[in-house]
Each structure stands twice: as C-alpha cells, then as structure tokens.
C-alpha positions as CSV (number, residue, x, y, z in Angstrom):
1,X,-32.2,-34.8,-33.6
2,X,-29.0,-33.6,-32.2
3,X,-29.0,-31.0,-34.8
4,X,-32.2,-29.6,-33.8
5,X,-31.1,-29.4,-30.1
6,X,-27.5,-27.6,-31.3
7,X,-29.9,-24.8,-32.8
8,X,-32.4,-24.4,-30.1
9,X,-29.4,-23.6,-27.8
10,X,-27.4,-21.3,-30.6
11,X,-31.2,-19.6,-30.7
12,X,-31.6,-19.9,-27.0
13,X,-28.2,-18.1,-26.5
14,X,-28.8,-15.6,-29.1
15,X,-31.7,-14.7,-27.6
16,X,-29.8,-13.9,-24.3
17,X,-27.3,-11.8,-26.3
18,X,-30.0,-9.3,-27.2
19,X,-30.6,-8.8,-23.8
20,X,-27.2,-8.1,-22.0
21,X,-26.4,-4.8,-20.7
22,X,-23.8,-2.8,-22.1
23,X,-21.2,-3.2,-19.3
24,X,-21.4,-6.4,-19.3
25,X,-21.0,-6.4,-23.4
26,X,-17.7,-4.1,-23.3
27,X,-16.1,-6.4,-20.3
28,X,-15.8,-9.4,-23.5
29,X,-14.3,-7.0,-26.2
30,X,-13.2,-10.0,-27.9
31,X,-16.5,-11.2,-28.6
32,X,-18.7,-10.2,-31.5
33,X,-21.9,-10.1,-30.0
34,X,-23.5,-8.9,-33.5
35,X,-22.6,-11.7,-34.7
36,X,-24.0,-14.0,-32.0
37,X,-27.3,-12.3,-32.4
38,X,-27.5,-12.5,-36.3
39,X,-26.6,-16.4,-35.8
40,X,-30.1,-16.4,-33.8
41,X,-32.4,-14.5,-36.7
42,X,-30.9,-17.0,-39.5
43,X,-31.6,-19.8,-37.3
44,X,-34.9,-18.8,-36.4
45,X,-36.4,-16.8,-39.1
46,X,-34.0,-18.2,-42.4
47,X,-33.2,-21.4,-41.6
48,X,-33.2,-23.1,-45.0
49,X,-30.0,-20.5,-45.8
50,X,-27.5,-21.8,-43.4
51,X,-25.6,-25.6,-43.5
52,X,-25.0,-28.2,-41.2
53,X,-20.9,-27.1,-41.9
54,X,-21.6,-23.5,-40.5
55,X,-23.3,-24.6,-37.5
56,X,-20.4,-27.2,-36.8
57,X,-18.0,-24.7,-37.5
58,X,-19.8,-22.6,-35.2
59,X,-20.2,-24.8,-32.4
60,X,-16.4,-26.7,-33.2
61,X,-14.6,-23.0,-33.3
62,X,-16.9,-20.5,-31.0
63,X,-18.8,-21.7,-28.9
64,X,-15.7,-23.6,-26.2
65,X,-14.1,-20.2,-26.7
66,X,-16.5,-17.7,-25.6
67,X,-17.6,-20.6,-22.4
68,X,-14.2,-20.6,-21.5
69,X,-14.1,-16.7,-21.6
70,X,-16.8,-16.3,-19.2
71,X,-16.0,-18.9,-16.7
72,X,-12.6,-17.0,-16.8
73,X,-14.6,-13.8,-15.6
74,X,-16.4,-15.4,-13.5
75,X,-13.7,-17.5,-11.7
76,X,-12.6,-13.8,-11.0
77,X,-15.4,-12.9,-9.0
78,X,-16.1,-15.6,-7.4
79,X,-19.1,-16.6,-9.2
80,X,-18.6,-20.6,-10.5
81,X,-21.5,-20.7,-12.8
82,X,-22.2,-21.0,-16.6
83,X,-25.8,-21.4,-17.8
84,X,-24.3,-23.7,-20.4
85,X,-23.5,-27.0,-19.7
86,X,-20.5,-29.3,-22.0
C-alpha cells in the first residue's frame, strides 16, 4: 500500500515537472528535470520494468534533496511553502 502511494506522488510530481515554465526550470540547474519526467512515463505507462530498489533509491537519494532545494529558494523570497509534505 505504501508503495502504491510513493508512486502516485513520484507520478503526481512528474506530472508537475512537465508543466513548469522555463525560468523557473533554469533557476534549479542542478536538477535533472528530464529525468524527473521519464520517472513519471515508466511509472505510469511501464510499470512492470522498474523495481521496488529504484523507487527507494529514488525516494532515499532524490527526492529530500530536490525539497530541500526548493524550500531553499523559497525561504529566499519569502514564500514558506512546499506542496510536498515529509
């Protein structure tokens, strides 16, 4: 069950990807946004090619990184919030 919530979000948050603007893309050069996109098609269109030990690396490796990135740009604008919540 927990699994199947992990990839809604991943898909959820893909999703999203696909629909930031540019400027807002090249303020995280750091982040592979490619990357976070194709995460979303495998999950949602080819799921039975990716492991449990991806999506835990994913979530274990990436995910804390790229929140604590943004709530870094954001603490410098004076926004506080991040969709996601730990």
């Amino acid at each position: 069950m927990a699994l199947d919530a992990i990839l809604r979000n991943l898909a959820v948050a893909g999703e999203a990807v696909r629909e930031l603007p540019d400027e807002v893309r090249t303020q995280f050069t750091s982040t592979s946004w490619h990357s976070i996109a194709g995460l979303r098609n495998i999950v949602i269109h080819e799921y039975f090619r990716i492991g449990n030990k991806i999506i835990f690396d994913v979530v274990d490796n990436h995910v804390g990184r790229l929140v604590d990135e943004i709530r870094s740009r954001l603490s410098g604008t004076g926004e506080t919030e991040v969709a996601a919540d730990e």
